[in-house]
LUMFIKE-724534 format. One record per residue (C-alpha): x, y, z. Coordinates in steps of 0.2 Angstrom, whole numbers, padded with zeros to 4 digits, always signed. Layout:
! LUMFIKE-724534
XYZ;...
***
This chain:
! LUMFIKE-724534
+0643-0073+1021;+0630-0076+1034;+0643-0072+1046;+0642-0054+1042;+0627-0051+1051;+0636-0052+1068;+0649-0041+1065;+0640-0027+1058;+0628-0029+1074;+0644-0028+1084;+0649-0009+1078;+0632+0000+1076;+0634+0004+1096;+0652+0010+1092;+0646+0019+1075;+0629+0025+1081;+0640+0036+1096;+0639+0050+1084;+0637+0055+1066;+0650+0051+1053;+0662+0067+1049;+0659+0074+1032;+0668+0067+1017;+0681+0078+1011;+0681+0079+0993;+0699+0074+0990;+0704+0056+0990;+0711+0051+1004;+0731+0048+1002;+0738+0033+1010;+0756+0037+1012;+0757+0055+1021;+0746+0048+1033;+0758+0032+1035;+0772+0044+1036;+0762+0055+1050;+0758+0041+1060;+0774+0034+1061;+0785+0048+1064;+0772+0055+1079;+0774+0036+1087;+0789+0032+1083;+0783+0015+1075;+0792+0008+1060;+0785+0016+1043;+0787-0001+1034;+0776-0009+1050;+0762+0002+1046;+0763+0001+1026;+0761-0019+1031;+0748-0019+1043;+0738-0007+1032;+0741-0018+1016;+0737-0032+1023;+0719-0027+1028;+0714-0015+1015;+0727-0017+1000;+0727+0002+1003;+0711+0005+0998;+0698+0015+1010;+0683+0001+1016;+0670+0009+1021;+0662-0006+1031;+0668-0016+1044;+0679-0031+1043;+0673-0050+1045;+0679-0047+1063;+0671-0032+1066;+0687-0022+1064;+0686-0006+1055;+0700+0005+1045;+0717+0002+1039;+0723-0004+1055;+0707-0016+1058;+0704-0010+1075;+0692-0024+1081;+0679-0018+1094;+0690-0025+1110;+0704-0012+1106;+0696+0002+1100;+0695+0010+1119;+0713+0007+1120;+0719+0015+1104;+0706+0029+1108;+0717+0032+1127;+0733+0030+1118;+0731+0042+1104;+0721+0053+1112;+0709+0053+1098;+0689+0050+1098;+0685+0031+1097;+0672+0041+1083;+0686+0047+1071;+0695+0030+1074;+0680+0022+1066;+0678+0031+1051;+0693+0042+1047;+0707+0033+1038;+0723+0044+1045;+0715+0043+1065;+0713+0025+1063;+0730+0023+1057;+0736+0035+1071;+0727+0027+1084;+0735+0009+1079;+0753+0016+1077;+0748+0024+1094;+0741+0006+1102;+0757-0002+1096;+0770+0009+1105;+0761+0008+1120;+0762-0010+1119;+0778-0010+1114;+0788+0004+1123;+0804-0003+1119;+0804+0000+1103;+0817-0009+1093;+0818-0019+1075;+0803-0024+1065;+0807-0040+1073;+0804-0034+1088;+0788-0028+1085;+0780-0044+1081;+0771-0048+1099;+0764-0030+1098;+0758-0033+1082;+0754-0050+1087;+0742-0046+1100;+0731-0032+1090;+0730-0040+1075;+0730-0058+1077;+0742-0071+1077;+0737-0077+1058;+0737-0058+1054;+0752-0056+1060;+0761-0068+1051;+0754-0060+1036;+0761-0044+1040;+0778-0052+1042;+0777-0060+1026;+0773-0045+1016;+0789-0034+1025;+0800-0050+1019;+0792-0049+1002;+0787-0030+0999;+0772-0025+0991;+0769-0014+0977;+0753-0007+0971;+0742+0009+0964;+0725+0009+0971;+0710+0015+0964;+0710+0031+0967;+0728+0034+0958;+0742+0034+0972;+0756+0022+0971;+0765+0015+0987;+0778+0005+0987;+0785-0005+1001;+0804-0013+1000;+0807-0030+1007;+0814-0029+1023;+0828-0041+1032;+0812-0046+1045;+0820-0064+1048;+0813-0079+1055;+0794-0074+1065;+0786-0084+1077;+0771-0090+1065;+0756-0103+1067;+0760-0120+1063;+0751-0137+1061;+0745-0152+1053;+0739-0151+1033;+0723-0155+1030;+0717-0174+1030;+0703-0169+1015;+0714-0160+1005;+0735-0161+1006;+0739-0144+1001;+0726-0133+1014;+0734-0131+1030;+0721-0139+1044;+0717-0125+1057;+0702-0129+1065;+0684-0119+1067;+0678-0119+1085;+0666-0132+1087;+0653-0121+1092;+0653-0114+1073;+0647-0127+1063;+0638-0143+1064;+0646-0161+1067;+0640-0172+1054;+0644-0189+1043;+0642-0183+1024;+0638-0190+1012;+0630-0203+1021;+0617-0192+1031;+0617-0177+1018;+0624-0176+1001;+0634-0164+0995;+0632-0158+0977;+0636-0138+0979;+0651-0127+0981;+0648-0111+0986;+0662-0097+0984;+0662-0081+0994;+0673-0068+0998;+0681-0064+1017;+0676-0047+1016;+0694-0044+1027;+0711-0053+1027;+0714-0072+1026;+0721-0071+1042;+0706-0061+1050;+0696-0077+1044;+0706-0092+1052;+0704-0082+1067;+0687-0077+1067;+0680-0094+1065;+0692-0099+1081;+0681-0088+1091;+0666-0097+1096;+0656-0081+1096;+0656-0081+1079;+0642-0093+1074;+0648-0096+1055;+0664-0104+1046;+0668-0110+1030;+0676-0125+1024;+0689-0116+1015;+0700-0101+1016;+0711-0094+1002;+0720-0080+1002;+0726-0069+0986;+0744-0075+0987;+0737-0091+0983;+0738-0100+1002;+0724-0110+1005;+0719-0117+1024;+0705-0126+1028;+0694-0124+1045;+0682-0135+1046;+0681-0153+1039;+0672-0159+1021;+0660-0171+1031;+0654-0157+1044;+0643-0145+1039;+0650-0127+1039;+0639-0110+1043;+0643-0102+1029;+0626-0097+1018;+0613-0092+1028;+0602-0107+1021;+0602-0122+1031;+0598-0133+1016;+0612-0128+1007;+0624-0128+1020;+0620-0146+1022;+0622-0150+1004;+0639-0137+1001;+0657-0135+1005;+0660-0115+1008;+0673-0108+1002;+0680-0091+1007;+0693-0080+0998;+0701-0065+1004;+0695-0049+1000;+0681-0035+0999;+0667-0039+0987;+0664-0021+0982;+0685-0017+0983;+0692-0020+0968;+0708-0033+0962;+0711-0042+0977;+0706-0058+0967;+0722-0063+0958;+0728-0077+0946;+0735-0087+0962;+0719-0087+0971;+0710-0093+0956;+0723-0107+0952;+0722-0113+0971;+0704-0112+0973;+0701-0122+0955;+0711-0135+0960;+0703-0135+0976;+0685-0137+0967;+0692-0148+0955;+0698-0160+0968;+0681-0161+0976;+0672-0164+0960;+0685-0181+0959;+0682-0184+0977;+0663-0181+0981;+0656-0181+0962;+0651-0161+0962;+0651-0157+0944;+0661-0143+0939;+0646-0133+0931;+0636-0115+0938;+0623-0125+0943;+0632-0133+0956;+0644-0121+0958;+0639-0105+0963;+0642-0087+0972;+0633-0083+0989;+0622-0072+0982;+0615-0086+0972;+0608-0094+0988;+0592-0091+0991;+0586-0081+1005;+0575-0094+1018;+0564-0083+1024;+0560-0071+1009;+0554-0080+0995;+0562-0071+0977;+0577-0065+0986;+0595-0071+0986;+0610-0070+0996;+0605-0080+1010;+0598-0075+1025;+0607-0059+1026;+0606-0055+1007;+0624-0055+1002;+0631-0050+0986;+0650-0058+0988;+0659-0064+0978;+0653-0050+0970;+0659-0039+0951;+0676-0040+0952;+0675-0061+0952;+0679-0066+0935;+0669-0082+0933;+0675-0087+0916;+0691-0089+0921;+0688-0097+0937;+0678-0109+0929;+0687-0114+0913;+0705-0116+0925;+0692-0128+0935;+0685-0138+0923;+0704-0141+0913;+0712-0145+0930;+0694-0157+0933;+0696-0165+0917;+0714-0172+0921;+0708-0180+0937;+0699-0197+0942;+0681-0198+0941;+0674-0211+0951;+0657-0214+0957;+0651-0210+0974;+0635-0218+0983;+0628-0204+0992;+0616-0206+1009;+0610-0225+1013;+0605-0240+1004;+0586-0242+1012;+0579-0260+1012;+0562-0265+1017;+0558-0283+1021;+0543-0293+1013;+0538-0309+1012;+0552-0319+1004;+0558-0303+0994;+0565-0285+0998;+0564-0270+0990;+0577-0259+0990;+0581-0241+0985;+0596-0228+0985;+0602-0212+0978;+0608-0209+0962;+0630-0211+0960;+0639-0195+0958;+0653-0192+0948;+0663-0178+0942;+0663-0179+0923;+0662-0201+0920;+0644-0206+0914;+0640-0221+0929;+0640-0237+0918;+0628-0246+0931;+0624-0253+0947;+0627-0272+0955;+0618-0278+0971;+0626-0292+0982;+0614-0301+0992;+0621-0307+1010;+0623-0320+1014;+0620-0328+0998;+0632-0317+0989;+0620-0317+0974;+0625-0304+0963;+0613-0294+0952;+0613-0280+0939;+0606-0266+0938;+0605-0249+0922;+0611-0234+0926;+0595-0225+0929;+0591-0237+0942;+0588-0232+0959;+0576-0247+0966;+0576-0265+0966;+0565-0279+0972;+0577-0294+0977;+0564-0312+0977;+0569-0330+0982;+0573-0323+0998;+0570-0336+1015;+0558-0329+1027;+0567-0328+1044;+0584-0325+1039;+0593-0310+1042;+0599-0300+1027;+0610-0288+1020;+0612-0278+1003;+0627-0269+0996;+0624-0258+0981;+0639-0254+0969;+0640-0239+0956;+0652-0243+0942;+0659-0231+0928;+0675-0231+0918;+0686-0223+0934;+0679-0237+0948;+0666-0240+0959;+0658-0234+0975;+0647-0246+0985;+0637-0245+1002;+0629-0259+1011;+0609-0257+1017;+0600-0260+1036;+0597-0278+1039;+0583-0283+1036;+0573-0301+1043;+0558-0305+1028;+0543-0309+1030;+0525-0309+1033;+0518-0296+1045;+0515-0301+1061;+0511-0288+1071;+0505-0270+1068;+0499-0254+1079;+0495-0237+1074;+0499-0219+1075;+0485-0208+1068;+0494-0193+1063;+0513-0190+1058;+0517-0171+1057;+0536-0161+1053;+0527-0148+1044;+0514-0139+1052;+0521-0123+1059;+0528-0124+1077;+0529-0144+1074;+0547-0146+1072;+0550-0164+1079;+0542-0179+1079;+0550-0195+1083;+0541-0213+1084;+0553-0223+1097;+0551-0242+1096;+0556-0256+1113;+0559-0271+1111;+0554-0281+1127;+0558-0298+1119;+0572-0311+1122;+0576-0308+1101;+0580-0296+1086;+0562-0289+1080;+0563-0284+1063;+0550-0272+1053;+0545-0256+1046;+0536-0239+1048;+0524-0235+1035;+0513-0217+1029;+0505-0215+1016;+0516-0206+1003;+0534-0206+1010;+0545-0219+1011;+0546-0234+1022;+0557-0233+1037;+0566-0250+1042;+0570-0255+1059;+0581-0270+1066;+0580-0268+1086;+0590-0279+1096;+0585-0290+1111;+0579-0276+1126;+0585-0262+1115;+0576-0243+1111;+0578-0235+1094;+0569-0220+1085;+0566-0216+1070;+0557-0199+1060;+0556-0196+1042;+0563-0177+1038;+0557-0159+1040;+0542-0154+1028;+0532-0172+1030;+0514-0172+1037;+0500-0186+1034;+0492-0202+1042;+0490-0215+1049;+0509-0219+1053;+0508-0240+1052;+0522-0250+1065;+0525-0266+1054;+0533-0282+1064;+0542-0297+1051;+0551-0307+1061;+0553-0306+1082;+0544-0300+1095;+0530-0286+1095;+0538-0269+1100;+0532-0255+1111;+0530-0239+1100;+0528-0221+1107;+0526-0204+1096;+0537-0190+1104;+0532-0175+1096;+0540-0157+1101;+0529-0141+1094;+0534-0125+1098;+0544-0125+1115;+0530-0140+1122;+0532-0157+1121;+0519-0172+1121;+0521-0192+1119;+0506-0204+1114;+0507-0224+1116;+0501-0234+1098;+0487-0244+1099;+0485-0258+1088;+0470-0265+1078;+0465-0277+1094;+0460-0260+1102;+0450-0254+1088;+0431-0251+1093;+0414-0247+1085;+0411-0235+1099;+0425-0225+1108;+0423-0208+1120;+0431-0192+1122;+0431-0185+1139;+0428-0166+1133;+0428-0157+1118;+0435-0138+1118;+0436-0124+1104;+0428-0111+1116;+0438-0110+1131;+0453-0096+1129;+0469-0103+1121;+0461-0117+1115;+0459-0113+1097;+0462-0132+1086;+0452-0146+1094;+0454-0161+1079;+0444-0179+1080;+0456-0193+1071;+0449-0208+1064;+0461-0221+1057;+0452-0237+1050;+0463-0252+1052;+0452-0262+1045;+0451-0273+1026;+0435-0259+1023;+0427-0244+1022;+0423-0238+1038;+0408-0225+1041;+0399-0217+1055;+0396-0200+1066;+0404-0192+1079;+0392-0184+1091;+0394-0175+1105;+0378-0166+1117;+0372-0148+1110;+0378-0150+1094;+0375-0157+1075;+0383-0173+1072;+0398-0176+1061;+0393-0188+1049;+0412-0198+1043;+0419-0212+1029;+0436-0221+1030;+0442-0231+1018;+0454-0247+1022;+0469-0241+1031;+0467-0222+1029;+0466-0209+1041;+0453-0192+1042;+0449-0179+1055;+0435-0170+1058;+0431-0155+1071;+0415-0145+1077;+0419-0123+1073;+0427-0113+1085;+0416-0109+1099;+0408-0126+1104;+0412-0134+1121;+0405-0149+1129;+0405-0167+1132;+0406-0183+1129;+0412-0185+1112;+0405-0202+1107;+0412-0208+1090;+0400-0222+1083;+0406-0233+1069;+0399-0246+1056;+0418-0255+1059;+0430-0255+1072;+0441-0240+1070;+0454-0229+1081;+0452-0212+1086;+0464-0199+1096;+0460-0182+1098;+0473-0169+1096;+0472-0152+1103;+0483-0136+1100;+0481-0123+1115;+0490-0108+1115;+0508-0115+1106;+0507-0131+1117;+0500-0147+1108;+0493-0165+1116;+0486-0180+1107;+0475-0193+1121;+0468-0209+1112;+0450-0213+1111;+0444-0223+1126;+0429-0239+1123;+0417-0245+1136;+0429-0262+1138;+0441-0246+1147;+0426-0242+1158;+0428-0247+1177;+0423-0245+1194;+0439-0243+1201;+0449-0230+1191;+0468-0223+1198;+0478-0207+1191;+0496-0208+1198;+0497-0188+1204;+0485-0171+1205;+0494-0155+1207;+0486-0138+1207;+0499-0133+1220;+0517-0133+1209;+0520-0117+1202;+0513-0114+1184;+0497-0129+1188;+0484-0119+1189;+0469-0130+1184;+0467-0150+1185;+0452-0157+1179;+0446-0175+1181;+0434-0178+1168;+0419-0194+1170;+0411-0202+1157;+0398-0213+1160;+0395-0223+1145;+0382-0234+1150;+0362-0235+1152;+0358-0229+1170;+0366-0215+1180;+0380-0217+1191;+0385-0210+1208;+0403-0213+1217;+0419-0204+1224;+0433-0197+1219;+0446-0197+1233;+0465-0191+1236;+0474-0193+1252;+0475-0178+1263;+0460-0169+1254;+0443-0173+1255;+0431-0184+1245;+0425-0179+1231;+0405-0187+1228;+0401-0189+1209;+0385-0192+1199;+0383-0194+1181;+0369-0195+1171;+0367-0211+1158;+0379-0205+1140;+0384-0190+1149;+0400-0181+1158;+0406-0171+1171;+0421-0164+1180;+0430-0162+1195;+0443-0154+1204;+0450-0149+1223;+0454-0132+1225;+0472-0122+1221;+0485-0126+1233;+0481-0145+1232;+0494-0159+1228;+0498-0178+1229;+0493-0195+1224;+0489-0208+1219;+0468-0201+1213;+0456-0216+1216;+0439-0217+1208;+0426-0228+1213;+0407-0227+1207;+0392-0238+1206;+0396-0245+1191;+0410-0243+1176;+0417-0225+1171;+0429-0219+1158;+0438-0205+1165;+0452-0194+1159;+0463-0179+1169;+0466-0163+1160;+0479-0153+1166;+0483-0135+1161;+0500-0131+1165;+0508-0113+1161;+0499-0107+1142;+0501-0128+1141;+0489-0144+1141;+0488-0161+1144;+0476-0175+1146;+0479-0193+1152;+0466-0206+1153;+0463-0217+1169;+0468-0234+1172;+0458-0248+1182;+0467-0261+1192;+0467-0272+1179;+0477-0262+1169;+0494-0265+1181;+0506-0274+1175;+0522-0284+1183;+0534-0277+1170;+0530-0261+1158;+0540-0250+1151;+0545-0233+1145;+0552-0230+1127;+0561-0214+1133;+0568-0202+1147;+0576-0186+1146;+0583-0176+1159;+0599-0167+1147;+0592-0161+1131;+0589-0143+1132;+0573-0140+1140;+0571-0155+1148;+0570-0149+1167;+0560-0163+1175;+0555-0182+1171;+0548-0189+1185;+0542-0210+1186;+0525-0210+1197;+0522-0227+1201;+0505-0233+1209;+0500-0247+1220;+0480-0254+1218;+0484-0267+1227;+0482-0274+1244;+0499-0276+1250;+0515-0270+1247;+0524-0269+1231;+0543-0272+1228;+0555-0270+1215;+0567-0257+1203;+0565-0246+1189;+0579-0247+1177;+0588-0238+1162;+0602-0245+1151;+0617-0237+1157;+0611-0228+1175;+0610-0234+1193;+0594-0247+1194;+0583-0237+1208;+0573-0247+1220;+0554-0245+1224;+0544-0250+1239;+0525-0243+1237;+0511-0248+1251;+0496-0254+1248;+0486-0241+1238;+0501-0229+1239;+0511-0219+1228;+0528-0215+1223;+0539-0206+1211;+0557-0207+1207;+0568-0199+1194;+0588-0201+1190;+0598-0185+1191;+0601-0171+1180;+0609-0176+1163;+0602-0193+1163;+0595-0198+1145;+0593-0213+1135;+0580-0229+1135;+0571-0241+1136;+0567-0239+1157;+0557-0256+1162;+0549-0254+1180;+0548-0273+1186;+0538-0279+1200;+0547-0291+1211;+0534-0296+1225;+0518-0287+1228;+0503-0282+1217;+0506-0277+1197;+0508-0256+1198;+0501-0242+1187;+0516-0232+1180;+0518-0216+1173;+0528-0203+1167;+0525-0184+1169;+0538-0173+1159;+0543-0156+1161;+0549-0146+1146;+0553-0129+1146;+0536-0122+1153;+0525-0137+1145;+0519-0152+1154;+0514-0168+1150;+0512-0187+1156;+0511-0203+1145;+0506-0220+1155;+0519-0235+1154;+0514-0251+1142;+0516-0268+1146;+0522-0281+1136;+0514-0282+1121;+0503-0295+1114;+0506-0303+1098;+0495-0300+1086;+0492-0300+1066;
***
């Protein structure tokens, strides 16, 4: 199990203090060391022979136990200083000689129990070293005796003794499955989830405990332990379970399988032989066979497999899991296993079960839906029926069937779709996502959607809608299916396809309601950075990059987007001073990118097109990432505003502001920031330049006037981070905008600040507010500035800053994560358009 690479990690300190004694060349006898160590403690011989069954089956181990305990006795690491001070004996020798391990225990327990006494009596003792689940095993073995000859040829026998009743661990069965007992895992060893319906589950993987069943159910208590398995079942046939069918246990040391398997783990060493008996084999096939009825998990070795069938995720060719493991192991007789499986399977139900969602996608007057193929245990699914509501049509579908397009649906009318599997033994049915058909109304862009590249392993597009009604749509890229959204009235949701998916461009698609605000969120490494969509309206035949950079250190992927929104092919060049034009051609609603070699720096970045098209530039530096979107002359202004400069907070130690002149004569002008001094400007026609205060500098708002129109942009570096935010003219305040997201309580997440800025001339009122939190007030001066933010462990969205008198305001939001930085401008209410 996956498990085991924490408790081996736990001894090597304890087994590293010196070397391991020399073997003798005898086999080591149980029973005169039994006899030693209780007559020297004076603790009950049948007591020892229990405890010594119980975790070894009298067997030498020579590895540690799931719980890091070691020898007959299982000494776990937090007891092994006290049976060393109680016996005397070197914690070295309890770790690796069989007789000092069981003299130490023997010794642990009188010292913990001076009194002496019955075996009865013994139990707290007994309870405390080994565990209370241990325990009770112990007890039940003295009631019923044990019997056995190891492999090295010596026979022990135990008599039953008159223990009586025991203190013992009692508690509710399991709701999954009647007969398991229900002792539950610590929640911080596995993952809470919603099976099948956000993963399927179509494996069961058996391992072996490599310890006691007791030692198990308590290990997975302890929230330490970072695995767990569904199931536990020990040789005498008992069988508990720790963690529920619909969670996803820590069990193989694959996370892909872990989300498609339920673990199970049986008692025993996988290298010890015959701890696997008939009982076990019975109890766990009728476990396996239950979930093949309940979940559709054919009884086959496909889908039925050992641990060391799992594939190792980070070594390619090797198995075992992460850690390589070899359990169940030799002694696991397959054959049997699976023919007492499939006989106990064949006299059980086999209905279907619908497995993830039902998906539907609005068009005009139709839908299209699709959904996973039924499972079932050993009955053939005889088909598939769809029921359209609210019409309650109902339509027919084969068995190989997993899509449908519904017609004759009425634009405007919102819509749902349950799909029913059939077969012999039932059916199984799960409704879709409303969905409101249509004709597209509305439709803005990302240019790039990546969940593959390494270091990118989020990204999330997050959808507001501002308006009074439901909008309705889908997201769209090229290749992977389309995602369907049905956001309510002033309501935030977010939505990302899974790990492994990379392309462009990523399509926001409104059928019915309002236009919706759309944000990308990506997370790469430990850095964070958001970007707003454009729609086509803001396409443009000629758009400008601020800078270009593959030279400076750190700066070592510098990429030009293109995404051609457009009904045709799209061609042109990007050109930028010093350097050989790049010469590009877009077909009708793809995406391309383009960049100069490593080693060339400059700017502007003018992209010239035969068509209007959108461009955004996305830049790695160091592990941190930021996408800024191409800005067009129609941006340009006199009077320019960024919300905040800091090169004084720690870890900002450069802040750029970058000024394009895109027009035909030069341009002179300031750059000014209250409480430093002026900065003058002058730019050549089609050229750039840049600008900053010195270190130790901070505040806002930055306000930009020059001779005539400027695009300008601000690029911050921040730690080994980077982040680049275009300028905004007065005419770009709004009354009302809006931000898809904040987060100040996912991990990370230090600091989300609102910076709020007033271009007008008198003062403006009003309150920023997020469903759920305290509305916070705002009162910003003429040409002032402002930030706010709501305390630690706020999170959620939309947040809508409104104006309530004054001037419109320039918002913006500058995040803090881990040791990355970066700041994405609020949006107004969006403008319909097709």
């Amino acid at each position: 199990m996956a498990r085991r690479l924490r408790c081996l990690f736990v001894l090597p300190l304890v087994l590293l203090l010196a070397p391991a004694p020399a073997q003798a060349s005898a086999p080591f006898a149980f029973e005169p060391a039994m006899e030693s160590a209780a007559t020297g403690h004076q603790v009950p011989l049948p007591l020892i022979q229990a405890i010594a069954y119980v975790n070894t089956r009298w067997e030498v181990i020579g590895k540690p136990s799931v719980d890091g305990g070691v020898g007959p006795f299982n000494l776990r690491p937090a007891w092994l200083d006290e049976a060393a001070k109680a016996s005397g004996r070197p914690r070295v020798e309890i770790v690796y000689d069989p007789a000092t391990n069981l003299d130490a225990g023997a010794a642990l327990l009188a010292k913990l129990n001076p009194a002496g006494g019955d075996l009865k009596a013994w139990y707290g003792a007994v309870s405390q070293v080994e565990g209370e689940y241990v325990a009770a095993e112990v007890f039940d073995t003295l009631r019923t005796g044990a019997t056995r000859t190891t492999s090295s040829g010596e026979t022990i026998k135990l008599a039953a003794q008159p223990v009586g009743a025991t203190p013992r661990a009692s508690g509710p069965m399991s709701a999954d499955y009647g007969p398991a007992a229900w002792v539950p895992a610590s929640p911080s060893n596995y993952t809470a989830a919603n099976r099948p319906s956000d993963y399927p589950v179509d494996l069961i993987v058996i391992h072996d405990i490599e310890g006691s069943y007791g030692s198990a159910i308590q290990h997975f208590q302890d929230p330490s332990a970072q695995s767990s398995a569904h199931y536990v079942v020990s040789d005498a046939g008992q069988l508990t379970q720790t963690v529920a069918e619909h969670d996803i246990a820590w069990h193989a040391g694959n996370w892909d399988y872990n989300t498609r398997a339920i673990g199970i783990e049986h008692e025993g060493y996988a290298w010890s032989c015959c701890w696997y008996t008939p009982a076990m084999y019975q109890t766990s096939a009728h476990l396996i066979a239950s979930i093949c009825s309940r979940w559709g998990v054919p009884i086959n070795r496909n889908n039925v497999i050992g641990h060391n069938e799992v594939p190792d995720p980070n070594h390619p060719g090797q198995y075992g899991g992460a850690g390589n493991h070899t359990d169940p192991g030799p002694y696991w007789d397959w054959n049997y296993y699976m023919s007492l499986a499939q006989g106990y399977a064949a006299a059980l139900p086999s209905p279907p079960h619908m497995v993830l969602d039902v998906t539907a996608v609005g068009e005009d007057s139709s839908a299209n839906l699709t959904w996973s193929p039924a499972r079932s245990c050993h009955a053939p699914i005889s088909g598939y029926t769809v029921t359209v509501s609210p019409d309650n049509t109902v339509l027919n579908f084969p068995a190989s069937a997993t899509a449908a397009t519904i017609p004759g649906l009425k634009n405007g009318t919102t819509y749902t779709f349950t799909v029913t599997a059939n077969n012999s033994d039932g059916q199984s049915s799960l409704t879709s996502n409303q969905i409101i058909p249509g004709p597209i109304t509305h439709r803005s862009f990302f240019n790039w959607y990546d969940s593959a590249s390494p270091g990118m392993w989020n990204d999330n597009i997050h959808l507001v809608n501002p308006g009074a009604t439901a909008a309705s749509g889908f997201l769209a890229l090229p290749g992977h299916p389309d995602l369907p959204f049905f956001i309510d009235a002033g309501a935030e949701d977010h939505f990302s396809w899974p790990g492994g998916v990379i392309g462009g461009p990523v399509s926001v698609n409104i059928q019915s309601g309002p236009a919706v605000l759309a944000s990308q969120r990506v997370q790469y490494y430990d850095t964070f950075n958001e970007v707003l969509a454009k729609p086509a309206a803001e396409a443009a035949a000629v758009s400008y990059f601020t800078w270009y950079d593959r030279a400076s250190a750190g700066m070592w992927n510098d990429n030009i987007h293109i995404l051609n929104p457009g009904s045709a092919a799209a061609s042109g060049t990007i050109a930028m001073p010093g350097v050989s034009a790049i010469a590009f051609s877009v077909g009708p609603g793809a995406e391309a990118h383009y960049t100069w070699p490593a080693g060339v720096i400059g700017g502007p970045v003018t992209v010239t097109a035969s068509s209007p098209v959108l461009a955004s530039q996305r830049v790695q530096y160091y592990q941190s990432f930021n996408e800024v979107p191409a800005r067009t002359a129609s941006d340009a202004a006199a009077e320019l505003y960024f919300n905040w400069y800091d090169k004084a907070s720690s870890g900002m130690w450069n802040d750029n502001i970058h000024v394009t002149n895109p027009g035909t004569a030069a341009v002179t002008g300031t750059i000014a920031l209250p409480g430093a001094p002026t900065l003058s400007i002058s730019v050549p026609a089609g050229g750039a330049s840049y600008y900053s205060w010195p270190a130790g500098t901070i505040g806002g708002a930055v306000q930009i006037r020059t001779s005539a129109p400027v695009i300008a942009s601000q690029r911050v570096s921040y730690g080994q981070t980077f982040n680049e935010v275009v300028a905004r003219g007065p005419g770009a305040a709004a009354a009302i905008s809006y931000f898809s997201w904040y987060d100040k309580a996912s991990t990370g997440m230090w600091n989300d600040n609102l910076h709020l800025v007033n271009p007008g001339s008198d003062t403006s009122t009003g309150t920023i507010t997020l469903p759920g939190q305290p509305a916070i007030s705002f009162s910003i001066p003429a040409g002032g500035e402002r930030y706010y933010s709501w305390p630690q462990g706020v999170i959620g969205g939309p947040v809508t800053v409104t104006v309530a008198t004054g001037p419109p305001l320039i918002a913006s939001q500058r995040v803090a994560y881990w040791q990355s930085f970066n700041e994405v401008m609020a949006a107004p209410p969006p403008t319909p358009a097709a």
